[in-house]
C-alpha positions as CSV (number, residue, x, y, z in Angstrom):
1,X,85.3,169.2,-13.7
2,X,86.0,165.7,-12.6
3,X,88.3,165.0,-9.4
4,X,91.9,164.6,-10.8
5,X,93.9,163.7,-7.7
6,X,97.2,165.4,-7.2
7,X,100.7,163.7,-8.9
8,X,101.9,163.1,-5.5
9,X,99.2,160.7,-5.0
10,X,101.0,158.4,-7.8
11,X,103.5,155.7,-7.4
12,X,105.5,155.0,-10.4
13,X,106.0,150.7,-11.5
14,X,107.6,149.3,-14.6
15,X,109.5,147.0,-16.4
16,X,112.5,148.8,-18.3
17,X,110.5,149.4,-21.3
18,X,107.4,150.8,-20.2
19,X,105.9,152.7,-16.9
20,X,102.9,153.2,-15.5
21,X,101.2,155.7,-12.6
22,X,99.1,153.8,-10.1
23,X,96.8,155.8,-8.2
24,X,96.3,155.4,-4.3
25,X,93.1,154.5,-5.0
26,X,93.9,151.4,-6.5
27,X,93.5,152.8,-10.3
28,X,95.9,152.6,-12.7
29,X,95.7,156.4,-14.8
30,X,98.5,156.1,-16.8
31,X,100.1,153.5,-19.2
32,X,102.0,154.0,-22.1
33,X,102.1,150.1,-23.4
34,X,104.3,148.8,-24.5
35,X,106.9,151.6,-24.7
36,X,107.7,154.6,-23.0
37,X,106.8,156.6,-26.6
38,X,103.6,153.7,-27.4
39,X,100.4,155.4,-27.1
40,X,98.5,155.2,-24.1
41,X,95.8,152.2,-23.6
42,X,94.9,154.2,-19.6
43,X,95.0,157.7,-19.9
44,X,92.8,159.2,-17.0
45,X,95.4,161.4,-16.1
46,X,94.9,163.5,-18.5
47,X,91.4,163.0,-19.0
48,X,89.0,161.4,-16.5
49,X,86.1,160.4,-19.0
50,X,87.9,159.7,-22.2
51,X,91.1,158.5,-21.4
52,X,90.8,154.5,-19.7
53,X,91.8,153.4,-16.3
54,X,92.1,149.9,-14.7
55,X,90.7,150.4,-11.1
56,X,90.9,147.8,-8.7
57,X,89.6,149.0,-5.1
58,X,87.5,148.9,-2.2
59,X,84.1,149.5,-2.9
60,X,82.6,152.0,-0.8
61,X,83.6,155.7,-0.1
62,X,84.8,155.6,3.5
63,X,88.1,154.5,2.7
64,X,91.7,155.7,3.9
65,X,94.4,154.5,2.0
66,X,98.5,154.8,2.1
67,X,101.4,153.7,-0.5
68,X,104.9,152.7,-0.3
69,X,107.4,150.8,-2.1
70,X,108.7,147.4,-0.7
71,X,112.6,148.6,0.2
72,X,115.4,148.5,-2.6
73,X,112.9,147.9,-5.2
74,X,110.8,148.8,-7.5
75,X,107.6,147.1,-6.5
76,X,104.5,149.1,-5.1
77,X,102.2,148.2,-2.2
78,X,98.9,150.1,-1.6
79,X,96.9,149.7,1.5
80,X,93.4,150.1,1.8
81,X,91.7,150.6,5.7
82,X,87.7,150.1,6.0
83,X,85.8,149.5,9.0
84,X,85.5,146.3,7.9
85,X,89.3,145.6,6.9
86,X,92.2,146.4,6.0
87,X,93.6,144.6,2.1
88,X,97.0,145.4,0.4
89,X,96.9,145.6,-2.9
90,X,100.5,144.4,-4.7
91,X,101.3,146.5,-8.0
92,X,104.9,145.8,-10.3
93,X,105.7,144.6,-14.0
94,X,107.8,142.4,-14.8
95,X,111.5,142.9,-15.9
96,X,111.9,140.8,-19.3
97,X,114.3,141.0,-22.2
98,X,112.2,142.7,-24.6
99,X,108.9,144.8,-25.0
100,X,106.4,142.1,-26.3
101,X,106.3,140.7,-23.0
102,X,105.2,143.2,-21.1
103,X,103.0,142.4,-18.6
104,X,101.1,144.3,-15.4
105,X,100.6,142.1,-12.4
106,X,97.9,143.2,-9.3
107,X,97.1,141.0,-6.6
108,X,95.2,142.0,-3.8
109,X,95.1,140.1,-0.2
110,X,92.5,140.8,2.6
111,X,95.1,141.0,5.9
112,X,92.4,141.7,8.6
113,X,88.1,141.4,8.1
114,X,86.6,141.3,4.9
115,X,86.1,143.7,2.0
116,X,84.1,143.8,-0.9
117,X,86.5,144.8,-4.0
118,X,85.5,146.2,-7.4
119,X,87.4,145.8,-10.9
120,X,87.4,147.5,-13.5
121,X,89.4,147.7,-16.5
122,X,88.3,150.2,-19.5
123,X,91.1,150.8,-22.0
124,X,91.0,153.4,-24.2
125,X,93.5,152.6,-27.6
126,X,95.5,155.1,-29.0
127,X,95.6,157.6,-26.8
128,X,91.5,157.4,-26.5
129,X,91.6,157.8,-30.7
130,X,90.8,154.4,-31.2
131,X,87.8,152.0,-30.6
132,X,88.3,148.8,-29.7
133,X,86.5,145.3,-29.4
134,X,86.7,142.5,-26.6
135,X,86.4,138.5,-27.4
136,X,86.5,135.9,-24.4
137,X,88.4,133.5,-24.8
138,X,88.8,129.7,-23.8
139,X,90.7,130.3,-20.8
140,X,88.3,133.1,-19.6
141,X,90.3,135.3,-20.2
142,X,89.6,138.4,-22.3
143,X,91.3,139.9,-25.0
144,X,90.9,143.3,-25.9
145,X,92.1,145.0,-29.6
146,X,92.1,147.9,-31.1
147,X,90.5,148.5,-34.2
148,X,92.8,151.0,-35.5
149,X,95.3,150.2,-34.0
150,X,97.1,147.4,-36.3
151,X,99.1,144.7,-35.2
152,X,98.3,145.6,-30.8
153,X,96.1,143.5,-28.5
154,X,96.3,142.5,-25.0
155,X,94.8,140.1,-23.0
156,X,93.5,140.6,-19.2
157,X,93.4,137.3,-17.0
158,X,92.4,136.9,-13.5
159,X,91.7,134.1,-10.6
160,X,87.7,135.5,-9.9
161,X,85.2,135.7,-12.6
162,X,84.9,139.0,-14.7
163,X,82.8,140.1,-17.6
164,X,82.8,142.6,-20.5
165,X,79.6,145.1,-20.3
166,X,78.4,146.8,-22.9
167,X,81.3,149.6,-23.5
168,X,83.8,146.7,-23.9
169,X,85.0,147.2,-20.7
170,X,85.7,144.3,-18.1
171,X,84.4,144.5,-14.5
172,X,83.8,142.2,-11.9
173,X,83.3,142.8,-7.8
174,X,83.9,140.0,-4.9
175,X,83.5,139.8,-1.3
176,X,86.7,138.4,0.2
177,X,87.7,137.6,3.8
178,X,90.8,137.4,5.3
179,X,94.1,135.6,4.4
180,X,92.1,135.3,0.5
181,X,94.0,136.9,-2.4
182,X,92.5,137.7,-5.7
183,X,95.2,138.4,-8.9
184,X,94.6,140.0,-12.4
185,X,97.4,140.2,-15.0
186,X,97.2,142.3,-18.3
187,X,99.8,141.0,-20.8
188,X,100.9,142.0,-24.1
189,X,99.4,139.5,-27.2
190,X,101.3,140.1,-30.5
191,X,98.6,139.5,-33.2
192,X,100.8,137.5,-35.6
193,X,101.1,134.4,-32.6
194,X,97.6,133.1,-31.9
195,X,98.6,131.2,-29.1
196,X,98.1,131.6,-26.0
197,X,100.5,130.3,-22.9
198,X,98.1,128.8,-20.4
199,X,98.5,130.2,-16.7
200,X,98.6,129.1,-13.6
201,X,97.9,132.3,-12.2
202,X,98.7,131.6,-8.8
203,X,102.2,129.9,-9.7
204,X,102.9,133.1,-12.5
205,X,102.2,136.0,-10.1
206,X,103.9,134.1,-7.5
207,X,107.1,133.2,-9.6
208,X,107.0,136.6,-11.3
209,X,106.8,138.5,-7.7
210,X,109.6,136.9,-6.3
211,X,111.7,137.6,-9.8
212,X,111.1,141.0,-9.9
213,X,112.0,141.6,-6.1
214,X,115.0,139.7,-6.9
215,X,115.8,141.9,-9.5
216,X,115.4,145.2,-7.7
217,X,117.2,144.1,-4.9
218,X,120.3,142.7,-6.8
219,X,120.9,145.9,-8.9
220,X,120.5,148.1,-5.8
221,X,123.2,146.4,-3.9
222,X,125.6,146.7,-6.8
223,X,125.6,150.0,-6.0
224,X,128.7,151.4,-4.5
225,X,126.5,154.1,-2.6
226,X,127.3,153.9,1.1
227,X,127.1,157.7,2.5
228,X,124.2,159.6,3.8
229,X,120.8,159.5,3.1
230,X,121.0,156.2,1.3
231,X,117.4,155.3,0.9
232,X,116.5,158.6,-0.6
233,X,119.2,158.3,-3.1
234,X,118.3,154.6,-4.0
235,X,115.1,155.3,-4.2
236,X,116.0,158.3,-7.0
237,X,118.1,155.6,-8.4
238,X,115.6,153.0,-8.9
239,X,113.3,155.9,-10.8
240,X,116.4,157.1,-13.0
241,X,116.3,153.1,-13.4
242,X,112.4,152.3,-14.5
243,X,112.7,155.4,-16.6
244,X,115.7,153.8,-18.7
245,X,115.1,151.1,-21.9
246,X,117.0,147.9,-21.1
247,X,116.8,146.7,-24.6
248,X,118.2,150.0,-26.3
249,X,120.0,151.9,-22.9
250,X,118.5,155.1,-23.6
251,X,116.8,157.2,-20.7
252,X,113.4,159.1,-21.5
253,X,113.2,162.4,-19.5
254,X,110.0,161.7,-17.7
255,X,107.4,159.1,-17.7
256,X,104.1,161.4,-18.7
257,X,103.8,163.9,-21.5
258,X,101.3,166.6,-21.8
259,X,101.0,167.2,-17.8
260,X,101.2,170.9,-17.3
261,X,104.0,173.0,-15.9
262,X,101.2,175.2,-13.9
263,X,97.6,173.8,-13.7
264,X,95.4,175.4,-16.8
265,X,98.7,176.8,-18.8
266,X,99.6,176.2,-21.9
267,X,102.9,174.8,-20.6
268,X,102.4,170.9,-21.4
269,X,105.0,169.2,-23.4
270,X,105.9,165.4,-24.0
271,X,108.8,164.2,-22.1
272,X,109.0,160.4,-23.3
273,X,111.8,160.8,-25.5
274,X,116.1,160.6,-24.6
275,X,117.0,163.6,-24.7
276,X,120.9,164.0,-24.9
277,X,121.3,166.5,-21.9
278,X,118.7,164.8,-19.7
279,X,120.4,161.6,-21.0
280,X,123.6,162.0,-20.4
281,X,123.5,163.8,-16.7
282,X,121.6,160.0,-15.6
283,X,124.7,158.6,-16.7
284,X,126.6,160.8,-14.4
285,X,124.2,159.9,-11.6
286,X,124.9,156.0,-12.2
287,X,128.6,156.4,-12.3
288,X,128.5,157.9,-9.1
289,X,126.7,155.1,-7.5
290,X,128.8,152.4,-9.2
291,X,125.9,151.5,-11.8
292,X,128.3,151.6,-14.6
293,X,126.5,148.8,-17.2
294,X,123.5,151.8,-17.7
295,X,126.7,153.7,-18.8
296,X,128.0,151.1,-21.1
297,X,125.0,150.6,-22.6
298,X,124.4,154.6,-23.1
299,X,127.6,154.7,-24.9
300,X,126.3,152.1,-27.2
301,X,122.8,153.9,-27.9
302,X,125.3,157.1,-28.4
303,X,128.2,155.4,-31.2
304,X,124.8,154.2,-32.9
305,X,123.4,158.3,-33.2
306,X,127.1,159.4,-34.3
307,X,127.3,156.5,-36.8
308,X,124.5,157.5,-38.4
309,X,125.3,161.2,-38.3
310,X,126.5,162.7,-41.5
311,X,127.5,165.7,-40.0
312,X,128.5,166.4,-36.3
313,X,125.5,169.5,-36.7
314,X,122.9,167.1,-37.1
315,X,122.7,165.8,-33.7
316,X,119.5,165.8,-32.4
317,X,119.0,167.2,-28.6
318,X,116.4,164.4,-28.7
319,X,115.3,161.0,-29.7
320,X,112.9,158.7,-29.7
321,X,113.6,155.6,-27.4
322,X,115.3,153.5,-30.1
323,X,116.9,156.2,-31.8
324,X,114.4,157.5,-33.8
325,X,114.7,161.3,-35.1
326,X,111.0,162.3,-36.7
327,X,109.4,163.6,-33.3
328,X,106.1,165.3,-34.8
329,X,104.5,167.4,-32.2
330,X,100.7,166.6,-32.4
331,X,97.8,168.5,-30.1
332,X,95.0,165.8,-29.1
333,X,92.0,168.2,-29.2
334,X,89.9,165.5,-27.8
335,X,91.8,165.3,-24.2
336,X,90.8,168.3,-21.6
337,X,94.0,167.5,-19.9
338,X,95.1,167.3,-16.4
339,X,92.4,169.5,-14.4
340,X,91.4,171.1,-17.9
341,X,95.2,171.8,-18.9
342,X,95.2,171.9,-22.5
343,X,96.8,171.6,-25.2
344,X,97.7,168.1,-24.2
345,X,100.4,167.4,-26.7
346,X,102.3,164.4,-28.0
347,X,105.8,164.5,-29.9
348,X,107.8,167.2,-29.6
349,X,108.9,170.1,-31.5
350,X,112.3,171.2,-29.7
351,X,113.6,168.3,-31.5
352,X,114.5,169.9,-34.3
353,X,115.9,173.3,-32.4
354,X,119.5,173.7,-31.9
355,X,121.0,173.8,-29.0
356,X,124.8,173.9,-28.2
357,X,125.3,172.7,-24.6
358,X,124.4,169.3,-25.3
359,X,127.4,169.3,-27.3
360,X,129.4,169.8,-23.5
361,X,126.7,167.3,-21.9
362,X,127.4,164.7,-24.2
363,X,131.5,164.7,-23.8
364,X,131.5,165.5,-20.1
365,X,129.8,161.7,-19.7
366,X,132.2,160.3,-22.6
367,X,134.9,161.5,-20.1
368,X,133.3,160.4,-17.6
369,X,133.3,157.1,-18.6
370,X,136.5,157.1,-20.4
371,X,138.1,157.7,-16.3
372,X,135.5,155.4,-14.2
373,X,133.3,153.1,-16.5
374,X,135.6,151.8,-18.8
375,X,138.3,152.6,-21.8
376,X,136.9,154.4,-25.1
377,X,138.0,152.4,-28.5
378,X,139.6,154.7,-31.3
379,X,136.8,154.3,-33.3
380,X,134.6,156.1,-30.7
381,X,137.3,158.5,-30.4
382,X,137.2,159.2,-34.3
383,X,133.5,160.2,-33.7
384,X,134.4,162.1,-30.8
385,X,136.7,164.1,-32.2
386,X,134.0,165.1,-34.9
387,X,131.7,166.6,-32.5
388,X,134.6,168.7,-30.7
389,X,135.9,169.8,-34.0
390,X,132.0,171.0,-34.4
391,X,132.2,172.9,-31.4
392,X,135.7,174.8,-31.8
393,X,133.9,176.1,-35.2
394,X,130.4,176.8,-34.3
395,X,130.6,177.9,-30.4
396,X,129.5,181.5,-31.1
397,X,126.6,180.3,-32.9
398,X,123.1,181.8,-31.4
399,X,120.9,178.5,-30.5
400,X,117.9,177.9,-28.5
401,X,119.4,177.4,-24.5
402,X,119.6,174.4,-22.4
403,X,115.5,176.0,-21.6
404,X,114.7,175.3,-25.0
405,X,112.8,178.5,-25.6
406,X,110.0,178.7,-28.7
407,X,111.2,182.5,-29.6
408,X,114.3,183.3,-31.0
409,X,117.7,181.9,-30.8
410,X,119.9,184.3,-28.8
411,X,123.5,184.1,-27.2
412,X,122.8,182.3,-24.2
413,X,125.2,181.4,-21.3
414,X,124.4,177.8,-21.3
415,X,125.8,177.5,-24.8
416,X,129.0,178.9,-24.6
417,X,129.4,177.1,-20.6
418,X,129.3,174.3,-22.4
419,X,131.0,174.4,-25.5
420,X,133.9,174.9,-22.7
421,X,133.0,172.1,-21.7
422,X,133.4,170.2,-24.5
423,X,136.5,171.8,-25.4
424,X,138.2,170.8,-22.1
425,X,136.8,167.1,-21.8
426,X,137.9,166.8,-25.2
427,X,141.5,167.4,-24.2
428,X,141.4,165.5,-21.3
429,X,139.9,162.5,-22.9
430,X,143.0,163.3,-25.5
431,X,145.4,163.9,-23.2
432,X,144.9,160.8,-20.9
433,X,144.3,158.3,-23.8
434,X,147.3,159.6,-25.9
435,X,144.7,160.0,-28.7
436,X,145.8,162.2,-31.8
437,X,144.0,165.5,-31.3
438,X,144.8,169.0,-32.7
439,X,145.4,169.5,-28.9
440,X,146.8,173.3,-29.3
441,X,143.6,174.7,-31.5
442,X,141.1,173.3,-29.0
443,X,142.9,174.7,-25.7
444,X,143.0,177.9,-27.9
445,X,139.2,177.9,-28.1
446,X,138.8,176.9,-25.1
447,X,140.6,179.3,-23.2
448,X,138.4,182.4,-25.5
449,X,135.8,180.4,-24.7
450,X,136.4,181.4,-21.2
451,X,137.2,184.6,-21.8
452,X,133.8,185.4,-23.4
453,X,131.9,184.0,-20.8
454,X,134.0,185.8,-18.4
455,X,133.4,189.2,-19.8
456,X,130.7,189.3,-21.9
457,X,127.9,187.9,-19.9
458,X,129.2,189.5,-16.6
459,X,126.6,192.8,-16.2
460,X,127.8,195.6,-14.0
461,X,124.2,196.4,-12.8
462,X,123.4,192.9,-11.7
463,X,126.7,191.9,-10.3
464,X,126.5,188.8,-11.5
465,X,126.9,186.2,-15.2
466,X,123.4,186.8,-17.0
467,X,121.2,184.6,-19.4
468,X,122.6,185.8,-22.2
469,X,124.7,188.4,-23.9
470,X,123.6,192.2,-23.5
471,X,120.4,191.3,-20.9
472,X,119.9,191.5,-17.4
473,X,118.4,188.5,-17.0
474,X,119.2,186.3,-13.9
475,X,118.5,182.6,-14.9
476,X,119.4,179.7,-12.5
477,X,121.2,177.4,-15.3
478,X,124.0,179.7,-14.2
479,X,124.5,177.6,-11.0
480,X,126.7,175.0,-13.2
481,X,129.3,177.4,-14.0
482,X,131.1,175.9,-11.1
483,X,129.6,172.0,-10.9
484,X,131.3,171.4,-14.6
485,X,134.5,172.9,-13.3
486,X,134.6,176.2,-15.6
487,X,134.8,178.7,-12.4
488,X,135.8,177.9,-9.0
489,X,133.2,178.9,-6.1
490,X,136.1,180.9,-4.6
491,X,136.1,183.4,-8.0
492,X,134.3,186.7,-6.9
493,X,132.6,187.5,-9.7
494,X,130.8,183.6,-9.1
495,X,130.3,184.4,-5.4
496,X,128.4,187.8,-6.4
497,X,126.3,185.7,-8.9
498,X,125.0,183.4,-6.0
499,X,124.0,186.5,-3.8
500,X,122.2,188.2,-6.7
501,X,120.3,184.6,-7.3
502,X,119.6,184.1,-3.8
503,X,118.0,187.7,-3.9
504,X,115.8,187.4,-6.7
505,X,115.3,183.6,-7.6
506,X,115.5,181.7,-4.2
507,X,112.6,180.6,-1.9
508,X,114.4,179.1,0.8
509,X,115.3,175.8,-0.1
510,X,113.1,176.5,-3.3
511,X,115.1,178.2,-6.6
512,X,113.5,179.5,-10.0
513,X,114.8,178.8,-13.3
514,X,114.0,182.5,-14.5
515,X,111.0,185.2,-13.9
516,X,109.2,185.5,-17.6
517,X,108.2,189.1,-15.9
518,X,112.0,189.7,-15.7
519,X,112.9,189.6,-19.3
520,X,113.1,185.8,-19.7
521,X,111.3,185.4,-22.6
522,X,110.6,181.8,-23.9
523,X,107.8,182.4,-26.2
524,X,105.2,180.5,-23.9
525,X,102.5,182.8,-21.4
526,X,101.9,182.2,-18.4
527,X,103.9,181.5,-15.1
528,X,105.9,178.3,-13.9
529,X,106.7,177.1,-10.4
530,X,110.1,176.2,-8.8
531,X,112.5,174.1,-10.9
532,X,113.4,171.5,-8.9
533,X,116.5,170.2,-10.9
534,X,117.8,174.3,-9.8
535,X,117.7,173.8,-5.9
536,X,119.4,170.5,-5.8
537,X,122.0,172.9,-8.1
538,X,122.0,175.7,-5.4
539,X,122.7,173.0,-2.6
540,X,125.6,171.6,-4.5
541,X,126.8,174.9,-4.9
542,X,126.8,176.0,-1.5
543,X,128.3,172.5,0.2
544,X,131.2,173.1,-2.9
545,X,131.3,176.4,-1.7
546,X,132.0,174.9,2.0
547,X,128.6,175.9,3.9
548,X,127.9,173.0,4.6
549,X,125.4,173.5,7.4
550,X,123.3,175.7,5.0
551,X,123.3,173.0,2.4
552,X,122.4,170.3,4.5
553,X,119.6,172.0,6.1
554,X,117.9,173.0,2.8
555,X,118.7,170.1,1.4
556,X,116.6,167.9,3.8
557,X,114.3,170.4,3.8
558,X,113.4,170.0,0.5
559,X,113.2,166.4,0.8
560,X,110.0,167.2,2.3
561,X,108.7,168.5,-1.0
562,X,108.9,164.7,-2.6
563,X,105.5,162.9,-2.3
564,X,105.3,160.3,0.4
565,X,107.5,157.6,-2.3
566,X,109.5,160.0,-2.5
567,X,109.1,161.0,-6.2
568,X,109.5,164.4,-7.5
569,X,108.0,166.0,-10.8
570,X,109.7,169.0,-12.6
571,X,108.8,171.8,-10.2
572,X,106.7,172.7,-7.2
573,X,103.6,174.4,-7.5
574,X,103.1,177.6,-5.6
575,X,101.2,175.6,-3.3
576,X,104.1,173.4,-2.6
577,X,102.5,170.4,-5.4
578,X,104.2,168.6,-7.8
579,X,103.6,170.5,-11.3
580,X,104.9,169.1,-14.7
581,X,105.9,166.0,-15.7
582,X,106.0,163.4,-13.4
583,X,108.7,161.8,-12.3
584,X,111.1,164.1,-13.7
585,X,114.8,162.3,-14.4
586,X,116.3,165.8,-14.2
587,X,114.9,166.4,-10.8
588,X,116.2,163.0,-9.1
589,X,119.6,163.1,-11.0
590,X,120.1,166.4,-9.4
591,X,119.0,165.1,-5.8
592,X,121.7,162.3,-6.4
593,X,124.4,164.8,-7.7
594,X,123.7,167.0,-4.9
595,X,123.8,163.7,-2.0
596,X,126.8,162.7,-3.1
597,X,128.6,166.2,-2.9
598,X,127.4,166.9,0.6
599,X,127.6,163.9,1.9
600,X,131.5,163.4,0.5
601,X,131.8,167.0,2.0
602,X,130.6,166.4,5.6
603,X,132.7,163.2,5.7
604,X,136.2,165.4,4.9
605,X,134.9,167.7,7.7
606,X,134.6,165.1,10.1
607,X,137.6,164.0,9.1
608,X,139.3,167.2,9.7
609,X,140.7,167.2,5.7
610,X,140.5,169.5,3.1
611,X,140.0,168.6,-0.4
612,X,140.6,164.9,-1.0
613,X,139.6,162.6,-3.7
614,X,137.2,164.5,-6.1
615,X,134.9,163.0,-9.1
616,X,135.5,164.9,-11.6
């Protein structure tokens, strides 16, 4: 099996319409181009010999290398140490308007010595479906297409000579000394415009450096964010940021698909799409730090769904990035996958499946916004009204949990918890707008809403609220009963469900969604790691539950699960790796929700309050 390095050895660039993974070996695994959802042109990651990689490097094996991200920003620095040297190599994409210019910029600079540095860029179209063909052109430059892959072409340019060999693939390898910089740029070519702009590459990369850093560090100190642990939140904030589509304002759920929830499982799903939960808890994240445009421009993606909905049941719990619904879920046979992790799979099938709680996530940020981002129009609150109206009638429905399981639908917990939800923001949004609203049937609802969560998925035997009606099965999700405001952390019944999940789900600072050896079934085999989004839950739980010296302590203790940028996939391996998609929204939304909570807490204990302000 080939040597697939592990996720944490990834830093994450992009340009607000794309990402891509850049190894700390200099190679570039991963790039969906030139959209979250586009197919892959570098897909390494997921298969070492078939899926393409651009590798720029240090030739040689004796190399120790390190990564980090320039402060506040969203531009990535590797550096390379030889006995001969040491180099930096410069990795970011530029932020533009729209898609068709995206771009990849690399520029590498000897600081000490010299160093004899390899390139080598192999696309593979299509998600390594496609052939492709390479034509120089008559700035030198190459341009690469894929044959089945109409209408898609880019172009790879570069201040030291390069050539195509016989797989169409460019490479090239210089011996550079100190203080000399070499620079390569891959940028989008739409077939229909047969020009080409002429570079200056020195004056582009230059120019486009000092833009993007500008960029970066602007929107970061918009942020109202002044409390503990600021760099760690920021940095969470800049990935909620590269994962979101400035031209449409949706937020895909991860950057990767088809990377496995535990290593040769089954468990490998695509996460480029917007879903509404994941979706929707980003925009909570934003508000929080001030970022409140990403919000305005979510509500915008939103009123375009519900305009187009003809009934308030035909909400999708996901999209494609511009708003697309047709998700096919598609196994590509010819990929081994992430350390032989198969199926790897693109689309997704959950699409279709239907879930009630996004129902709740969906309002909950609609109020949210309504109170600290700005006013709703009636218009929006016509649509609104639709989808609460849904939920008074359809709450008891059976649907597929916030888990998204591939059995049957049951009565879950994280249905009804949030069709509450939506019930009560609802009102609020009603009751502080003066908005017409059939304000007496929806408290009714709400209030037996309640009362079936209350008694119906309490069990006697566990002592605590259970995954769904009838079982005995403990299931983390549980832990937002009191972060959406349905139970206080002062209710006993609540404070037994916290023991009986710190008995059977917690590792330390490390929490479990559910054990599938329990009686969790989800229709999948196999066994998962610890969900990461869950013990940034559990630590918000206790500091609102006023242990603060508990929740502080785990939560920087699992701030040394992150990789050394500080990025966190879906869940931790048992071996304490990032598993699953990678980076997860989920997971760094959490660590933000979970920040601000403690560090708001800690500050009324130093003051000697109680209470005070809360963001509801």
């Amino acid at each position: 099996m080939p040597d697939y390095l592990p996720l944490e050895d990834y830093g994450l660039i992009g340009n607000l319409h794309t990402v891509a993974l850049v190894a700390k070996t200099g190679s570039i695994d991963y790039l969906s181009f030139t959209r979250f959802d586009s197919p892959t042109i570098f897909a390494s990651l997921l298969d070492a010999e078939k899926g393409g990689h651009w590798y720029l490097r240090p030739a040689g094996r004796e190399v120790r290398s390190k990564q980090l991200y320039l402060p506040d920003t969203g531009v990535l620095l590797t550096r390379f140490f030889t006995e001969e040297g040491i180099a930096e190599l410069t990795d970011f994409m530029p932020v533009k308007r729209h898609e068709q210019n995206c771009a990849v910029v690399r520029t590498v600079r000897i600081i000490k010595g010299s160093m004899t540095f390899e390139m080598q860029c192999a696309p593979r179209f299509d998600y390594g479906r496609a052939e492709h063909e390479v034509a120089q052109q008559a700035d030198d430059s190459l341009l690469f297409r894929g044959l089945d892959q109409a209408g898609f072409q880019f172009r790879l340019l570069g201040n030291k000579p390069f050539e195509p060999n016989q797989q169409g693939d460019a490479e090239g390898s210089w011996t550079l000394k100190a203080g000399e910089t070499v620079s390569f740029v891959i940028e989008a070519t739409p077939v229909d415009d047969p020009t080409f702009i002429a570079r200056d590459l020195a004056h582009y990369t230059e120019a486009a450096f000092q833009d993007t850093l500008s960029f970066w560090r602007e929107w970061v100190e918009s942020s109202t964010y002044t409390g503990r642990w600021r760099e760690t939140v920021l940095r969470s904030a800049i990935t909620l940021k590269l994962l979101t589509s400035l031209q449409h304002g949706s937020t895909v759920a991860a950057a990767t698909f088809g990377l496995p929830e535990a290593i040769g499982s089954n468990r490998n799903w695509d996460y480029r799409f917007t879903w509404i939960r994941d979706a929707a808890f980003t925009m909570y994240a934003f508000l929080r730090l001030g970022f409140t445009r990403e919000s305005k421009d979510f509500l915008r993606w939103i009123m375009e769904r519900l305009e187009h909905l003809e009934k308030a049941e035909d909400l999708q719990l996901m999209y494609a990035v511009d708003g697309g619904a047709d998700l096919p879920e598609i196994e590509l046979h010819h990929l081994s996958g992430y350390r032989d992790s198969q199926p790897v799979r693109i689309g997704n099938g959950a699409a279709k499946q239907f879930q009630l709680d996004i129902y709740g996530e969906l309002l909950d940020t609609i109020y949210l916004y309504n109170k600290y981002g700005g006013a709703i129009t009636y218009d929006f609150w016509q649509h609104v009204c639709r989808l609460v109206e849904f939920v008074a009638q359809n709450w008891q429905r059976p649907d597929h949990g916030i888990w998204e399981v591939r059995d049957e639908e049951r009565d879950f917990i994280s249905g009804k918890m949030m069709c509450w939800v939506a019930l009560d923001r609802g009102i609020r949004i009603a009751r502080d707008r003066s908005f017409p609203a059939p304000l007496v049937e929806w408290l009714r609802v709400r209030d037996e809403i309640y009362e079936e969560v209350y008694n119906q998925y309490w069990s006697e035997e566990k002592q605590a609220f259970v995954q769904y009606k009838g079982s005995q099965v403990l299931d983390a999700n549980v832990l937002l009963l009191p972060l959406v405001r349905m139970f206080t952390p002062a209710e006993p019944r609540w404070q037994a469900t916290m023991q009986a999940i710190e008995k059977e789900l917690l590792l330390d600072s490390l929490m479990f969604r559910y054990h599938a050896d329990g009686g969790a079934s989800d229709g999948l085999s196999g066994e998962e790691g610890t969900f990461t989004m869950c013990s940034f839950w559990y630590i918000e739980n206790l500091s609102r539950a006023g242990d603060l010296d508990k929740a502080r302590l785990l939560f920087e203790k699992l701030l040394g699960f992150a990789s050394p940028l500080g990025l966190y996939s879906e869940q931790i391996g048992p071996q304490g790796q990032q598993v699953g998609n990678y980076p997860q929204a989920f997971t760094h939304l959490a660590l933000i929700s979970a920040a601000f909570q403690l560090n708001r807490d800690l500050d009324s204990r130093q003051a000697g309050q109680n209470g005070g302000h809360q963001f509801v």
